[in-house]
matplotlib code that plots the C-alpha trace (Angstrom):
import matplotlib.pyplot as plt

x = [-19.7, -17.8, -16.2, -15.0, -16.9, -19.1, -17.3, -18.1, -19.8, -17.7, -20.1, -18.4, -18.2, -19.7, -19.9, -22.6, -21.8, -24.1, -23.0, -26.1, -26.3, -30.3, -30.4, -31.3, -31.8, -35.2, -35.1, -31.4, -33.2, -30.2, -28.7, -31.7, -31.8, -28.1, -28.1, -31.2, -29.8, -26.4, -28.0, -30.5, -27.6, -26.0, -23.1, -22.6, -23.6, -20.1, -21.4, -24.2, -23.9, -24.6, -21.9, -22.4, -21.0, -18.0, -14.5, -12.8, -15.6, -15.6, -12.1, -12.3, -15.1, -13.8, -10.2, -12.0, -13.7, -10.4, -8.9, -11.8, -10.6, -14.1, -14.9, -13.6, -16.0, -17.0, -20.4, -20.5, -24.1, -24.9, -23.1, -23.8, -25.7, -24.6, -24.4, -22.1, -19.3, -20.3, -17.6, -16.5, -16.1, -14.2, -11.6, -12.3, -11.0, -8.2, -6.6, -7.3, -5.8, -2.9, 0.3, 2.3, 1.9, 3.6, 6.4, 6.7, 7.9, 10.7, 12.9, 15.3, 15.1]
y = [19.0, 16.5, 13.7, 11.8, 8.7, 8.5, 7.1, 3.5, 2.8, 1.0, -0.3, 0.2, -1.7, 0.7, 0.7, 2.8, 3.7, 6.0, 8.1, 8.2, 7.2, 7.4, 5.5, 1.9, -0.2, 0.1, 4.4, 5.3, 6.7, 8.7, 5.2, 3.3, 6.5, 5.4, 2.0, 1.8, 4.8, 3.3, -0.1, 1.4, 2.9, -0.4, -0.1, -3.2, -2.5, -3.7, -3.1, -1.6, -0.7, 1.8, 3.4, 5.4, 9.0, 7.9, 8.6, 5.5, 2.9, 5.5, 4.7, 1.4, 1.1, 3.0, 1.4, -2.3, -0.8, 0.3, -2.6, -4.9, -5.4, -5.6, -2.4, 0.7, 3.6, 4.2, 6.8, 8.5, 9.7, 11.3, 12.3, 16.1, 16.8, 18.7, 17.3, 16.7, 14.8, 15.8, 13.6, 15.0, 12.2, 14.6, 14.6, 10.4, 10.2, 12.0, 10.7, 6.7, 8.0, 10.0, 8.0, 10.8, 10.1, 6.8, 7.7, 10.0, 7.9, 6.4, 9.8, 10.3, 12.5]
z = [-33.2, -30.8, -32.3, -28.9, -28.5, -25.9, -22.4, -21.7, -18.3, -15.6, -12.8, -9.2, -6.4, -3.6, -0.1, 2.1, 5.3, 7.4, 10.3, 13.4, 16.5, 16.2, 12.5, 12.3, 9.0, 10.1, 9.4, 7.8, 4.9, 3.7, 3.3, 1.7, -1.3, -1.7, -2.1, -4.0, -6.4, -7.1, -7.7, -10.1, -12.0, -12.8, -9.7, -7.0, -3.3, -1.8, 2.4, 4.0, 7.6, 10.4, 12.3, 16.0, 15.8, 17.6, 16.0, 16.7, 15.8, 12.2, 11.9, 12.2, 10.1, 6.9, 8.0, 7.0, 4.1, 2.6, 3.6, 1.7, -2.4, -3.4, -2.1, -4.5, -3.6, -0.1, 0.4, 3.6, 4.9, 8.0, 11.3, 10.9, 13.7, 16.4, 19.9, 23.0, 20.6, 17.4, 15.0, 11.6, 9.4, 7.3, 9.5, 10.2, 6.7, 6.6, 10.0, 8.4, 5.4, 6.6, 5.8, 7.1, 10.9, 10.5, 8.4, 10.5, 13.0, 11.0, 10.7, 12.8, 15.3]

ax = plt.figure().add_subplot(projection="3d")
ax.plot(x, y, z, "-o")
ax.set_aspect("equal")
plt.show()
């Protein structure tokens, strides 16, 4: 038998962001089910929005969200379909978050 007290719950600020370039908020039902299930569980929907499946308006996008103190958890929903440009927002993430290009920079060469 466990005696560790039971964790406390700490709602979170969270943003949704879905991937599409056929979604609208009319029919993004990937991000409706999120933002309705977070809010249900007690968190704060910190941004809603629709993104095109275009890798620099992803950046910029997540960029802001990261930049924004309100937000603390950003959801990602869509963009895996394949077409002409298919954009990995896998690999969105970890160029916006790579801190390594720009030091880079600084080093001599």
């Amino acid at each position: 038998m466990s005696k560790t007290p039971a964790a406390q719950f700490v709602p979170l600020s969270i943003a949704v962001l879905t991937v599409s370039d056929t979604r609208t908020t009319a029919n993004d039902t990937s991000g409706d089910l999120l933002a309705d299930r977070l809010i249900s569980a007690g968190h704060a929907l910190a941004a809603r929005g629709i993104v095109r499946d275009d890798i620099y308006q992803m950046r910029a996008r997540v960029s802001a969200l990261i930049a924004d103190t309100e937000t603390q958890v950003i959801l990602i929903t869509g963009g895996t379909g394949f077409s002409h440009r298919p954009c990995n927002f896998v690999g969105t993430l970890q160029r916006a978050l790579d801190t390594r290009r720009a030091e880079s920079h600084d080093e001599p060469a």
